[in-house]
N, C-alpha and C positions, 0 to 999 in steps of 0.2 A: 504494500500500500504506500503510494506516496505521500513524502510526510514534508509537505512543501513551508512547513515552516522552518527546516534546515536549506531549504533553497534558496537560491541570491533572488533577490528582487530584479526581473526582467525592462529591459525599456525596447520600444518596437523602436529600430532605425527606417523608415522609409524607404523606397527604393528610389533611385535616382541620382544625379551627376551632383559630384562635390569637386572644390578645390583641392590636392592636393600640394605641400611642398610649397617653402619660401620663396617668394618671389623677390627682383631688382629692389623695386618700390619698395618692398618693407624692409628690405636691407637696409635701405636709407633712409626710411623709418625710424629704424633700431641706431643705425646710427648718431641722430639726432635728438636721443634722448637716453641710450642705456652707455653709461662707462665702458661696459666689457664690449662693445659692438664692434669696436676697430679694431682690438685684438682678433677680434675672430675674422673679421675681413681681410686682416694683413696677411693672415695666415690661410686662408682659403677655408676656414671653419664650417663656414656654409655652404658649401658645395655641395656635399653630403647631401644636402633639404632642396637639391635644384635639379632641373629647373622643376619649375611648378607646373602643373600639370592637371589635366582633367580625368577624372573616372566616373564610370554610371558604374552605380553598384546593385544589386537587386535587395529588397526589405530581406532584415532579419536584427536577431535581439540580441541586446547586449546588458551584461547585469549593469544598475544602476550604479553598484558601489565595486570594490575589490573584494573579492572570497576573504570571509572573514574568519579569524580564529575557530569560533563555533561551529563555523559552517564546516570549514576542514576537521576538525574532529569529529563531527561523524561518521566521515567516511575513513578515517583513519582509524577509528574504533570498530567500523563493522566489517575492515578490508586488514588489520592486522598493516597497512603501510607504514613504512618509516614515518617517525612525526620530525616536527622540524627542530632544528638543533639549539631555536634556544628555548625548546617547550622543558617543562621538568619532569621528568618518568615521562609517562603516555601522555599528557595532559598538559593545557595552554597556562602561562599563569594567571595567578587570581587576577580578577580583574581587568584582563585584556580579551572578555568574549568576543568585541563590536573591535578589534584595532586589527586592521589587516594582513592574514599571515603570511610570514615572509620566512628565509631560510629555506626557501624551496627550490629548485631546479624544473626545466622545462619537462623533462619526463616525469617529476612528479605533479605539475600542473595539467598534464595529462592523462595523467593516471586518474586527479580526481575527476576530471570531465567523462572517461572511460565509466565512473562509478555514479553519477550521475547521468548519466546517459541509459543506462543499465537499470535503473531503477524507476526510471519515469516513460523507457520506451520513447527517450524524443535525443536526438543528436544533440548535444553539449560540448563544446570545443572548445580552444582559445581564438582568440583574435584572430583575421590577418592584418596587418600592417596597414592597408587602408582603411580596413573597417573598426579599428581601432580610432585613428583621423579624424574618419566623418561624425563618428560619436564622438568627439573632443570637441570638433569646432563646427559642425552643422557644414552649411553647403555657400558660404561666403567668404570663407579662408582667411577667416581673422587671425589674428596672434594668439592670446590666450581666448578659453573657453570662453570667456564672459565680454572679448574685445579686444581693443588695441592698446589698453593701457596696465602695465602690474601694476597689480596691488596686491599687498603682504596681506591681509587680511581675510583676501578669498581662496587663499592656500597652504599648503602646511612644506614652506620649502626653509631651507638655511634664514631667510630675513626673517621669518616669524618668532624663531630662537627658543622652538619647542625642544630640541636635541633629539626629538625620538619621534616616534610614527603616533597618530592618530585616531581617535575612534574614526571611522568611516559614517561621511556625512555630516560631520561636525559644522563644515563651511557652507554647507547649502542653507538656502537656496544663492545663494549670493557666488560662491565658485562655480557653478553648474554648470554645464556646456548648454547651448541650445534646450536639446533633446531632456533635461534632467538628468544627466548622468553626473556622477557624484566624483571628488578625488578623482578626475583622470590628469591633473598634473599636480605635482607636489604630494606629499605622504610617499607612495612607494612606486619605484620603477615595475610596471606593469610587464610581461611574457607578451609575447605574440608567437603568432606559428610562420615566420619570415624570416627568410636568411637574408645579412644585410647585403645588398648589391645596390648598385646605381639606380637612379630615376634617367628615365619614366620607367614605373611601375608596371612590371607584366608578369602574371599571373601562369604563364605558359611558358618561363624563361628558365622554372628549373625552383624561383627561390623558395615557392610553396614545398621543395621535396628537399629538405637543406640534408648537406651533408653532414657526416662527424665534426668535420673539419672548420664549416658556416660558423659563422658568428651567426648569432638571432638576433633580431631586433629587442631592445625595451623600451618603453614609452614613460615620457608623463616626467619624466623627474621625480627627484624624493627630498624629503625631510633633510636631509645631509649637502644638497645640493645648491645651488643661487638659480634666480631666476631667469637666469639663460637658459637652462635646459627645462625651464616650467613650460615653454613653447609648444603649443600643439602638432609644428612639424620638428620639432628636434628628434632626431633619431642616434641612437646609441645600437651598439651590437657586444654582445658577450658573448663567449663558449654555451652551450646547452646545459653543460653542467655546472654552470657558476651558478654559486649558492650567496647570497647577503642579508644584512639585515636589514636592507632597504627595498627589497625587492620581494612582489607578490604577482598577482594575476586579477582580473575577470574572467568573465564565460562569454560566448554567445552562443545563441540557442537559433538553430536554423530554422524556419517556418514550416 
């Protein structure tokens, strides 16, 4: 029986065409109001996020917040999986049910989609890379979730001087992307299912099937981080097996 009150809370993304990836104009944007912007330009930082580019994407769901502590222990409790390494014995500690878990790895962020999937008879996966995007910043390709301007207040990154991760949904409605979706920058660097490769983004070029070897994508920035990488196109890549204590997941749920 499904016991959907251990399930993430879903948001329907629409189907249809979004911005992806940083463009000239908001290079110079960013230029003209963030300190770190000319280091990153000097040094071709942003290239990585270019060019910008367009995708139609087809409707499907994505949890509103990141897999929360609670949420992962159930599946960790009825799947006997590894818990994560800074839980104590099997179990999350006091008081961090609602703060997003992290010390995971990309095949353990799969494994819980595998166990939810299994149990509700409906596909649960991670991200991909754009669809990750579109539920950050909706289909106008702003800078942050909320616009073109940081502010420390609708995020939980380095300037807020929390030192540590977040209950999930603390800053809404006020950080939210478009769509409602919660923490998708700042608090923890988010999994996706994308090997990092060059833009433009295609779907058919291999990066959907990464190898050992791929870097994956992570999204969103974290707690530890400044508000350069709180950007909705910032993208970062890691090994599949790197483990942090800044880094977690969502789902999405295919229609």
């Amino acid at each position: 029986m499904e016991d959907t009150g251990m399930l993430p809370q879903m948001i329907l993304i629409p189907a249809g065409e979004f911005i992806m990836g940083t463009s000239e104009r908001q290079i110079r944007e960013l230029l003209g109001k963030e300190d770190w912007a000319l280091e990153w330009y000097e040094k071709d930082m942003f290239q990585i996020e270019q060019p910008q580019h367009r995708l139609n994407l087809p409707d499907y769901w994505i949890g509103r917040t990141p897999v929360t502590n609670v949420e992962y222990y159930k599946f960790t409790f009825e799947t006997g999986h590894r818990v994560p390494r800074d839980w104590v014995g099997f179990h999350f500690k006091m008081e961090t049910d609602d703060l997003p878990v992290t010390g995971i790895s990309k095949a353990d962020a799969e494994a819980y989609c595998a166990w939810v999937s299994k149990r509700t008879n409906k596909r649960y996966r991670l991200p991909t890379e754009p669809e990750w995007e579109k539920a950050a910043r909706g289909t106008d390709g702003r800078i942050y979730p909320w616009g073109g301007m940081f502010n420390p207040w609708r995020c939980n990154t380095l300037e807020s001087g929390k030192n540590a991760t977040s209950e999930v949904g603390v800053y809404s409605p006020a950080g939210d992307s478009p769509y409602g979706c919660a923490d998708v920058v700042g608090n923890v660097w988010e999994w996706t299912s994308t090997a990092l490769k060059p833009y433009p983004y295609d779907s058919d070029d291999g990066r959907e099937q990464p190898a050992r070897s791929d870097k994956i994508v992570v999204r969103g920035g974290a707690w530890y981080y400044s508000r350069k990488l709180a950007r909705c196109a910032a993208r970062e890549g890691v090994l599949a097996d790197y483990i942090s204590p800044a880094l977690g997941f969502r789902v999405v749920l295919e229609p």
